[in-house]
N, C-alpha and C positions, 0 to 999 in steps of 0.2 A: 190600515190594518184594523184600526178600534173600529171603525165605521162596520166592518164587516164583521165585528166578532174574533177576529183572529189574532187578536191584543190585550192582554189583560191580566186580571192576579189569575194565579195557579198554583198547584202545588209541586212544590219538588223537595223531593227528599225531606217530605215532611214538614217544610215551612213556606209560607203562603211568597210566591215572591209575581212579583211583576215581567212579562216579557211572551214571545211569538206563544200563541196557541195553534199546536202543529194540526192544518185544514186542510180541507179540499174541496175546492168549488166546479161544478158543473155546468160552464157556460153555453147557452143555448145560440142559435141562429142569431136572435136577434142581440145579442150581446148582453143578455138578462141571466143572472144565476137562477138557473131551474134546480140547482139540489145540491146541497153544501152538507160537509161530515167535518166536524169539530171532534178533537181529541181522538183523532185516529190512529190506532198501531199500525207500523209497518208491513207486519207479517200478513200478509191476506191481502192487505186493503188495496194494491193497484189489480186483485183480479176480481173483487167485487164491482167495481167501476166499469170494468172490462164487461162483468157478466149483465150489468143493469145498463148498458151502452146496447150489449147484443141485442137486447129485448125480452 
């Protein structure tokens, strides 16, 4: 998870702490991440993916 980003300090509730940075990676054909979203909210974000998938 650190290798990719998705590991590390953060804030919560106002004090820096250590742990998962909530991600989302975009894995292409050839098993390559073509496009990663760090610190993404819930709300929206499975039909942005949807909508940037459609074309």
């Amino acid at each position: 998870m650190e290798k990719y980003g998705a590991f590390g300090e953060k804030m919560m509730y106002g004090k820096k702490v250590l742990g998962v940075i909530r991600s989302t990676f975009l894995i292409g054909p050839t098993e390559t991440i073509e496009r990663a979203w760090y610190a993404a909210r819930a709300d929206g974000h499975a039909a942005k993916v949807l909508k940037l998938l459609e074309g």
